[in-house]
N, C-alpha and C positions, 0 to 999 in steps of 0.2 A: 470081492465083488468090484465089478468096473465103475459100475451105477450102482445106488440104493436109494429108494422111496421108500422114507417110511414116513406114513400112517398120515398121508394127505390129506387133505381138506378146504376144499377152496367152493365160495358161494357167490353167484351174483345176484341175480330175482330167485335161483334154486340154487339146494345142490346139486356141483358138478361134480366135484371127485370128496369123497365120503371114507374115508378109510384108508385110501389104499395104497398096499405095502409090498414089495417086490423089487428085487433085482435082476441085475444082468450082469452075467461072467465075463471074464474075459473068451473071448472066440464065440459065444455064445450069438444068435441074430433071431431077433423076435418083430413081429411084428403088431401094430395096434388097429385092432376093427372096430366097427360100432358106425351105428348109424350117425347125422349130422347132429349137431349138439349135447354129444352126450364126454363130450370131453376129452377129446383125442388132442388136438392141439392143446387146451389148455396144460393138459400133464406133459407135454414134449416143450412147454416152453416153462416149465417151473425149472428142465432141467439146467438151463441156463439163466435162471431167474428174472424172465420178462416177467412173469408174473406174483404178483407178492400173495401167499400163500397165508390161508386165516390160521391153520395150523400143519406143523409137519417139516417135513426137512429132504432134501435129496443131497446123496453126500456122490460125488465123481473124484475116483481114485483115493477115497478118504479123507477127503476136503468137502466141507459142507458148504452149499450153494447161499443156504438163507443163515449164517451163522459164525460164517470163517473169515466175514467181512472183506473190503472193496479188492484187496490183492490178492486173494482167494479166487473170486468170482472173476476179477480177470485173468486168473491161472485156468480156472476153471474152461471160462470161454476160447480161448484157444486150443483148448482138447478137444473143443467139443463143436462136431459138423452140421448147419442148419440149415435147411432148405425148405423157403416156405413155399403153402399152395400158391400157385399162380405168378410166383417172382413177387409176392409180394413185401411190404416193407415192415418194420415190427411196428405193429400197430400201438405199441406200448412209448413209442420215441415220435419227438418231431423231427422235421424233413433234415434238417442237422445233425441229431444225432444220428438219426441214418446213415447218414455219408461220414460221419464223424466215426463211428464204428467200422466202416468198412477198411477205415485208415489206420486203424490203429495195430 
């Protein structure tokens, strides 16, 4: 597997992502629906760990996001293509990291 999610779980005032466990192959292209706040973004950015997860792990090319520590995750983000709604910026960084990420 290219991607693996296993067994998520992330809460803010609710739960957003409760469980959940699933991969993606190599060649394989899926895509994620659901209406506004039900956790689409949240789980497309745990894949490059903007978000810190209460429990669970997403491993990219068998490297773990939340686990494999800082040289990992920047091996990790270089694989890995992110385009947010709207051009927006990662709401997870200040205006420096922002631009400090696009540089690196």
């Amino acid at each position: 597997m290219i991607i693996r999610y296993r067994d998520l779980w992330k809460a803010f005032d609710h739960p957003i992502l409760a469980g959940v466990d699933f991969g993606v192959n190599e060649g394989e292209m899926f895509g994620v629906f659901g209406p506004s706040g039900t956790g689409k973004s949240v789980l497309l950015k745990t894949t490059i760990g903007l978000i810190d997860l209460d429990r669970g792990d997403v491993e990219v090319d068998g490297e773990s996001v939340y686990g494999g520590g800082p040289r990992a995750l920047q091996r990790i983000r270089y694989k890995v293509g992110y385009v947010f709604q709207n051009s927006a910026l990662f709401d997870s960084l200040n205006v420096y990291e922002n631009v400090e990420m696009g540089m690196a």
